[in-house]
VMD Tcl script that builds the backbone (N, CA, C; Angstrom):
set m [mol new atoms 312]
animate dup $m
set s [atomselect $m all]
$s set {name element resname resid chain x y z} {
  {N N UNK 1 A 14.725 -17.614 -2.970}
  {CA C UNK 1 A 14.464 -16.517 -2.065}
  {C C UNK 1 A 13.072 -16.669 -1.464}
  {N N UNK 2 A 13.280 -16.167 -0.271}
  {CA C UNK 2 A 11.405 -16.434 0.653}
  {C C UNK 2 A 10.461 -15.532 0.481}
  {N N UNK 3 A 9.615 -15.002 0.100}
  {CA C UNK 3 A 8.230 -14.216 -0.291}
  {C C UNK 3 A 8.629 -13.222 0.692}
  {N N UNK 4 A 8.257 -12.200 -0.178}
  {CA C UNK 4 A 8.518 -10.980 0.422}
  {C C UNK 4 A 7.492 -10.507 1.615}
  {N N UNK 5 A 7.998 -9.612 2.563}
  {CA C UNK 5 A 7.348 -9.503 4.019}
  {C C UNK 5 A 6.088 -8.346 3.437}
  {N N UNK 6 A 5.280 -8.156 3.570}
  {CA C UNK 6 A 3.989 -7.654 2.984}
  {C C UNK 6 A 3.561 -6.450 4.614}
  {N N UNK 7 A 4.384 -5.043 4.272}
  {CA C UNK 7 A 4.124 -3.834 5.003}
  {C C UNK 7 A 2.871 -2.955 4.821}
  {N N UNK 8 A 2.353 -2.654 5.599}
  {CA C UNK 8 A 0.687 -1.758 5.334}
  {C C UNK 8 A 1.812 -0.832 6.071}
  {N N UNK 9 A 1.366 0.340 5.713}
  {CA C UNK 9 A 2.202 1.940 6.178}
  {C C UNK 9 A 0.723 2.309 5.781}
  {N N UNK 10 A -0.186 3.030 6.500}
  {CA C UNK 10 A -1.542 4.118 6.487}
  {C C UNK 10 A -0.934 5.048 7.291}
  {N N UNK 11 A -1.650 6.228 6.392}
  {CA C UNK 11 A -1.744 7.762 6.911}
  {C C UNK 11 A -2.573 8.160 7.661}
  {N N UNK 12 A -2.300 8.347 9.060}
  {CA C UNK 12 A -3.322 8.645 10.260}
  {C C UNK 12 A -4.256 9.782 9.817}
  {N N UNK 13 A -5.442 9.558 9.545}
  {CA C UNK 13 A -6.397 10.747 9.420}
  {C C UNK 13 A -6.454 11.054 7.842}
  {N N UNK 14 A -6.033 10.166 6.960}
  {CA C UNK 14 A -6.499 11.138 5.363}
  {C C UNK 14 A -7.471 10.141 5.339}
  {N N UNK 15 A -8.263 10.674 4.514}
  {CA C UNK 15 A -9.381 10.658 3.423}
  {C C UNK 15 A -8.745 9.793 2.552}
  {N N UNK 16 A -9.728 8.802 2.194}
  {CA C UNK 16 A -11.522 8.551 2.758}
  {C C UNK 16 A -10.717 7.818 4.309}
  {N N UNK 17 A -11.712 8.131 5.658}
  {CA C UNK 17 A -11.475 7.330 6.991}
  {C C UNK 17 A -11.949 6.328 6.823}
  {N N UNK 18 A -11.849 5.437 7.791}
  {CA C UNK 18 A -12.786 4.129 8.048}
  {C C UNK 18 A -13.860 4.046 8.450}
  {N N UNK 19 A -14.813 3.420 7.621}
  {CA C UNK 19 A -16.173 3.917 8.072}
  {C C UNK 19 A -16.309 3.892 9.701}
  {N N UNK 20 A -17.354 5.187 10.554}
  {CA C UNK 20 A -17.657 5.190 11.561}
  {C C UNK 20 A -16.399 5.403 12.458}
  {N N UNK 21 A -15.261 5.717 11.424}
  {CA C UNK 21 A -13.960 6.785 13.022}
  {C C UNK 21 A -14.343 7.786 12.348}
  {N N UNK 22 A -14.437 8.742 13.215}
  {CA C UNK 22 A -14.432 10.298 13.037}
  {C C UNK 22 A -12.300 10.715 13.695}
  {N N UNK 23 A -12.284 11.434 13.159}
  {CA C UNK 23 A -11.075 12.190 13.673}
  {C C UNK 23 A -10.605 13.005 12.445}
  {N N UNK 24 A -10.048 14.402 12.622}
  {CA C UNK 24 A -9.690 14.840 11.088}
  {C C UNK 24 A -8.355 14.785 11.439}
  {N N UNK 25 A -7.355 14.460 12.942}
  {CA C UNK 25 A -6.203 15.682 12.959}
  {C C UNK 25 A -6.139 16.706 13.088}
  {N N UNK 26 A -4.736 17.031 13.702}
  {CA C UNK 26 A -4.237 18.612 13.478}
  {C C UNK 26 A -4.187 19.103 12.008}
  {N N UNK 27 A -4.502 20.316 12.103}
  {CA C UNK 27 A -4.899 21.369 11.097}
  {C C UNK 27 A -3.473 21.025 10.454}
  {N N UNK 28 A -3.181 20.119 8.987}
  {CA C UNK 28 A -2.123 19.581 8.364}
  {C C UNK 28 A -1.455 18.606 8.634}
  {N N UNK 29 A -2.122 17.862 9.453}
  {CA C UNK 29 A -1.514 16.590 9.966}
  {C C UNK 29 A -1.891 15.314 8.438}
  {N N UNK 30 A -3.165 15.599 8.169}
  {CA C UNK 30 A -3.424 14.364 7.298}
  {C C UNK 30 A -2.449 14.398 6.051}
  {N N UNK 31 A -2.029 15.898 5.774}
  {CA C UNK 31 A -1.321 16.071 4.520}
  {C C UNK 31 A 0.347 15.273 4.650}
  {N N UNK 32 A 0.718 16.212 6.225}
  {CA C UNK 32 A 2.023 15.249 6.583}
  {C C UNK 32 A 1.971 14.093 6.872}
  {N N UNK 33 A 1.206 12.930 7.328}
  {CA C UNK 33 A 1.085 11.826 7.400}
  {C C UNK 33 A 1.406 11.390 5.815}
  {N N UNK 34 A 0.998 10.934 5.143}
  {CA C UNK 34 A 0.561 11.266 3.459}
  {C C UNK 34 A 1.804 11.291 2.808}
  {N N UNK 35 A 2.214 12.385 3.620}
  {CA C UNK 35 A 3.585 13.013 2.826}
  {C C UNK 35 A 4.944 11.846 3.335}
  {N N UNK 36 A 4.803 11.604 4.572}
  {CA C UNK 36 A 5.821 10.587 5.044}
  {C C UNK 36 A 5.662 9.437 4.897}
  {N N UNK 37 A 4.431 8.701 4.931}
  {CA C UNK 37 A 3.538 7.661 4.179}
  {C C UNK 37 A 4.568 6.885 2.979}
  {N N UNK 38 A 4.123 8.174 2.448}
  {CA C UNK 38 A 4.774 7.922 0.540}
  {C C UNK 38 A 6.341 7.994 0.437}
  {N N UNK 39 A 7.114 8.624 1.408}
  {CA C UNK 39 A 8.526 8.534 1.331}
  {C C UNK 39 A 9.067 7.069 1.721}
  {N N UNK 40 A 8.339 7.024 2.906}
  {CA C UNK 40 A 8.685 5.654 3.606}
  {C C UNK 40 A 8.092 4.526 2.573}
  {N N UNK 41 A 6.616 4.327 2.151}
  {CA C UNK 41 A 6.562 3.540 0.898}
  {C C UNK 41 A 7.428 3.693 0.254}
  {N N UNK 42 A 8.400 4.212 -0.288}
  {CA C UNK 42 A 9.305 4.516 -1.405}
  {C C UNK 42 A 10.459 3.546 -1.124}
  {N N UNK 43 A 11.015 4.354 0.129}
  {CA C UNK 43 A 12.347 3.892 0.384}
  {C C UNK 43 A 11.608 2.406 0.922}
  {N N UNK 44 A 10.767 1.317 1.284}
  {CA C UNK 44 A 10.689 0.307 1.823}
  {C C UNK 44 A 10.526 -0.539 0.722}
  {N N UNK 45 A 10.236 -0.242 -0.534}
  {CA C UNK 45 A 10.143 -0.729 -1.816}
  {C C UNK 45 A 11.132 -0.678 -2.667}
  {N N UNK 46 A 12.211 -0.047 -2.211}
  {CA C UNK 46 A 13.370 -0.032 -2.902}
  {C C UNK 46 A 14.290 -1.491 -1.690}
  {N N UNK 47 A 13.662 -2.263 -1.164}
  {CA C UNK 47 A 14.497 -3.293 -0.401}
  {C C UNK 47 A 13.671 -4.608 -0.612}
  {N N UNK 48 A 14.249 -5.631 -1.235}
  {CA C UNK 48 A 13.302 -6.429 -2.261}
  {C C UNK 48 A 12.831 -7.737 -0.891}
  {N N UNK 49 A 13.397 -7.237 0.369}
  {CA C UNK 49 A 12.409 -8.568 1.180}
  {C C UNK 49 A 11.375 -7.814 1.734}
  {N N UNK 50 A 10.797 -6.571 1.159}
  {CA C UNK 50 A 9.619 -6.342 1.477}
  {C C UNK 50 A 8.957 -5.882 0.315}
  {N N UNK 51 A 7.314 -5.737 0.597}
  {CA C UNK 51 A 6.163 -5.462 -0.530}
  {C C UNK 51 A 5.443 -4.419 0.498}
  {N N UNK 52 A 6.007 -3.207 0.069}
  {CA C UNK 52 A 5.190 -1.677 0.753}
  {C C UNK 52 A 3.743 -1.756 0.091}
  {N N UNK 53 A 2.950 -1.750 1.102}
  {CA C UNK 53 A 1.490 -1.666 1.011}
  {C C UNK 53 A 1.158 -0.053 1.403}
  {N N UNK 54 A 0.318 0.915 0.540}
  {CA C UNK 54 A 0.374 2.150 1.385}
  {C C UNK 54 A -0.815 2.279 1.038}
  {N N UNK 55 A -1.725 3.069 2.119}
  {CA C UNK 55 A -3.401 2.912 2.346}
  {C C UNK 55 A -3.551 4.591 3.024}
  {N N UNK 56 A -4.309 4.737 2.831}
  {CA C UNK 56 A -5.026 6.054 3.579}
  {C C UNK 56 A -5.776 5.476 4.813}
  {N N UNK 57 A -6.548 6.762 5.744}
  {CA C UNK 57 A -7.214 6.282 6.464}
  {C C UNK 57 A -8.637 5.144 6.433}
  {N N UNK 58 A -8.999 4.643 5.534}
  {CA C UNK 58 A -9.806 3.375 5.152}
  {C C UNK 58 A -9.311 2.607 5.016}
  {N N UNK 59 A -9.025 1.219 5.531}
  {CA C UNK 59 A -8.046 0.354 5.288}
  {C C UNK 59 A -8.765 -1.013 4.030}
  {N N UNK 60 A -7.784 -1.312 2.901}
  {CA C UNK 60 A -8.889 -2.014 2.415}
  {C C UNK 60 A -9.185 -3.490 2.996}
  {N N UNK 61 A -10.504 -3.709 3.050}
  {CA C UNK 61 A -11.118 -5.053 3.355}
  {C C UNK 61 A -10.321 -6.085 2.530}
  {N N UNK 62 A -10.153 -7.283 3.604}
  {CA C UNK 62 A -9.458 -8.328 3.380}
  {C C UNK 62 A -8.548 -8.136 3.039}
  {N N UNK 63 A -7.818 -7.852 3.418}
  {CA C UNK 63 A -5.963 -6.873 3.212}
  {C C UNK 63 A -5.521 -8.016 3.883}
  {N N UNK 64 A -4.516 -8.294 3.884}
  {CA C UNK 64 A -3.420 -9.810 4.546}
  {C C UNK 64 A -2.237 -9.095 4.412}
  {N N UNK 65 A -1.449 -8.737 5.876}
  {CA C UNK 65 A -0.301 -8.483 5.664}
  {C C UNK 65 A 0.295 -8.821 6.858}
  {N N UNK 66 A 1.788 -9.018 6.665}
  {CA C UNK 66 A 3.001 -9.514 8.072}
  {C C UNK 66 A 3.214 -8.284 9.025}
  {N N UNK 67 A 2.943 -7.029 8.021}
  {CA C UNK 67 A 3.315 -6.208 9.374}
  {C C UNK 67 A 2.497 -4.817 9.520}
  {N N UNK 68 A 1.811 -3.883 10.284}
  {CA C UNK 68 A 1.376 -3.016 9.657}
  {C C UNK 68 A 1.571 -1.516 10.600}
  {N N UNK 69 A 1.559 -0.499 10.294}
  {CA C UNK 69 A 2.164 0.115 11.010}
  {C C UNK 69 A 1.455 1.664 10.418}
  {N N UNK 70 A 0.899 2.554 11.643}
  {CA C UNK 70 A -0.223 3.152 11.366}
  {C C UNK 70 A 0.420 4.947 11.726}
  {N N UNK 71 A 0.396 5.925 10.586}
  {CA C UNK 71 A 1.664 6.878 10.883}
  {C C UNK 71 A 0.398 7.912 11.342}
  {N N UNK 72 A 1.119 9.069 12.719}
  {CA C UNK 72 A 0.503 9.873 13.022}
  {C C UNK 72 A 1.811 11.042 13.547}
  {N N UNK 73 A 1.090 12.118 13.020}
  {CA C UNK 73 A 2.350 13.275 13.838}
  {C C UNK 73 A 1.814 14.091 15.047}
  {N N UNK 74 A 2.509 14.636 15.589}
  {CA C UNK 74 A 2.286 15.463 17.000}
  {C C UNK 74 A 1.572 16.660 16.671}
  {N N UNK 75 A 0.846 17.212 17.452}
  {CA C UNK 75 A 0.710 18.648 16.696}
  {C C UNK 75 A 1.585 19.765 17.794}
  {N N UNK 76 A 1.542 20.907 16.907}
  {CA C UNK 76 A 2.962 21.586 16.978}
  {C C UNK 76 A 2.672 22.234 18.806}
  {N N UNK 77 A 0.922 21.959 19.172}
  {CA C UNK 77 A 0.798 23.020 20.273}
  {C C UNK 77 A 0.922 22.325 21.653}
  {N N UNK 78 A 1.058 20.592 21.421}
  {CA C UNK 78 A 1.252 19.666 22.093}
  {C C UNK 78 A 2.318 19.831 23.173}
  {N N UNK 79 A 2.641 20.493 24.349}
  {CA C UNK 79 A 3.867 20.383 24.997}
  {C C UNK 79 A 4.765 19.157 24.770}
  {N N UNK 80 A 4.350 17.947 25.069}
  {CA C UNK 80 A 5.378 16.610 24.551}
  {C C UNK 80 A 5.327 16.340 22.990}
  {N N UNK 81 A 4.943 17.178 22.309}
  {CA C UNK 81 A 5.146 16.505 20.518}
  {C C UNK 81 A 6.222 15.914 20.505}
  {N N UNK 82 A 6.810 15.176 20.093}
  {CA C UNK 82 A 7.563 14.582 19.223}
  {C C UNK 82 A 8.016 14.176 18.029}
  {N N UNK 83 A 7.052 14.479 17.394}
  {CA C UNK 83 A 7.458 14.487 15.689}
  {C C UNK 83 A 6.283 14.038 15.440}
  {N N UNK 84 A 6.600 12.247 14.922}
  {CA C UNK 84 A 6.100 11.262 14.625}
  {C C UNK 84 A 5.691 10.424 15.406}
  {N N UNK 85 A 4.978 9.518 15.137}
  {CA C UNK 85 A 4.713 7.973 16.572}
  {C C UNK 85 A 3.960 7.420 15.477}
  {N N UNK 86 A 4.164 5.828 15.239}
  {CA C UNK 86 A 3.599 4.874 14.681}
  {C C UNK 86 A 3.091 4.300 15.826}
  {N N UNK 87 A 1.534 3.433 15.542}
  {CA C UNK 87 A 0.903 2.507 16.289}
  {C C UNK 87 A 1.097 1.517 15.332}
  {N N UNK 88 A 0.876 0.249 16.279}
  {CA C UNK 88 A 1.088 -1.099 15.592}
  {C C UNK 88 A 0.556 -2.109 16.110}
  {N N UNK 89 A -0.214 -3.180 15.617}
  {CA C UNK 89 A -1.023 -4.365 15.971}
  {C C UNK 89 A 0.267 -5.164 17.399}
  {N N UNK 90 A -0.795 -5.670 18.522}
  {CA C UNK 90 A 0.543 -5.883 19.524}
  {C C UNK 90 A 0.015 -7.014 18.683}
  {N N UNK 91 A 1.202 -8.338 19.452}
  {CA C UNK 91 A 0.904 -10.104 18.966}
  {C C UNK 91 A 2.796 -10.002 19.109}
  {N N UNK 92 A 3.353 -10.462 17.829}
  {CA C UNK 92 A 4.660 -11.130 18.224}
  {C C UNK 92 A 5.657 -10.285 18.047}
  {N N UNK 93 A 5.550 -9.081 17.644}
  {CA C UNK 93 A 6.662 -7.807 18.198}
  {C C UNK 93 A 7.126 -7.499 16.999}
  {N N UNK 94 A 6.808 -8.289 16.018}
  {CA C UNK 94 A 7.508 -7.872 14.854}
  {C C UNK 94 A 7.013 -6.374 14.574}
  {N N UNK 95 A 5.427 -6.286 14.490}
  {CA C UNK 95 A 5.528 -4.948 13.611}
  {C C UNK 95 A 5.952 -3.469 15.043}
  {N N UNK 96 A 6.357 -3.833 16.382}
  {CA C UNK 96 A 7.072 -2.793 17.089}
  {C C UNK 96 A 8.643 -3.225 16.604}
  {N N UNK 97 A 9.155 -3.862 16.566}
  {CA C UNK 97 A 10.330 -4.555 15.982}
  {C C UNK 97 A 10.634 -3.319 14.498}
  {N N UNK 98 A 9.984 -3.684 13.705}
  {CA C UNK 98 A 10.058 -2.853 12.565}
  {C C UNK 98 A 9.679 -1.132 12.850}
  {N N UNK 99 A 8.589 -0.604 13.478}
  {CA C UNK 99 A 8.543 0.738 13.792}
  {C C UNK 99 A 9.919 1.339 14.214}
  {N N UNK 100 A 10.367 0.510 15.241}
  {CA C UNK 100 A 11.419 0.540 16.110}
  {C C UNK 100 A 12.718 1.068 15.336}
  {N N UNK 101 A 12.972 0.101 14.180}
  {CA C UNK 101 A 13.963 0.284 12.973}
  {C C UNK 101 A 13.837 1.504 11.895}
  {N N UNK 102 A 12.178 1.664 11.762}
  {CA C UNK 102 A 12.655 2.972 10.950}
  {C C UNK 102 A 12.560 4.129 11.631}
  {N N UNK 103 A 12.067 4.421 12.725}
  {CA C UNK 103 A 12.030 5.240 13.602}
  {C C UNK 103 A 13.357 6.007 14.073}
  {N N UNK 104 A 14.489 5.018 14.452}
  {CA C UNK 104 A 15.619 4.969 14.295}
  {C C UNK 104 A 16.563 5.903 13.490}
}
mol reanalyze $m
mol bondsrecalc $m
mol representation Tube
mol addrep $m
């Protein structure tokens, strides 16, 4: 079998941030990020060609991973909210490829 695909899932806006971003979120956003974070770690670790990486807003130094995918929610006063929206490193489509799938 081939080495498992190595997923970063971070929670937009929790504690501790990355040094020098400021942003807190909507008033409960860092908690729901967090909260979906850890479900989606869950269920992506229960599928053995991947290795769920899950990080808060500090990402750790020298981290190496295939795909990474950065969770943020709408806030509720937003006319276009939408729920959820992942950002993702552009390059070869995989990690929009994968947003794409669990988004789904």
């Amino acid at each position: 079998m081939s080495q498992a695909i190595a997923v970063l899932v971070q929670a937009g806006h929790e504690h501790p941030l990355e040094p020098g971003i400021p942003g807190e979120g909507a008033p409960g956003e860092p908690a729901l990020n967090a909260a979906i974070r850890n479900a989606l770690v869950a269920r992506l670790k229960r599928d053995v060609r991947l290795r769920a990486i899950s990080s808060p807003g500090d990402l750790p130094d020298g981290l190496t991973v295939d795909v990474a995918l950065f969770l943020h929610c709408d806030g509720v006063e937003n006319p276009t909210a939408r729920g959820f929206s992942f950002g993702y490193p552009t390059g070869t489509g995989t990690h929009k490829t994968l947003a794409d799938l669990i988004a789904d």
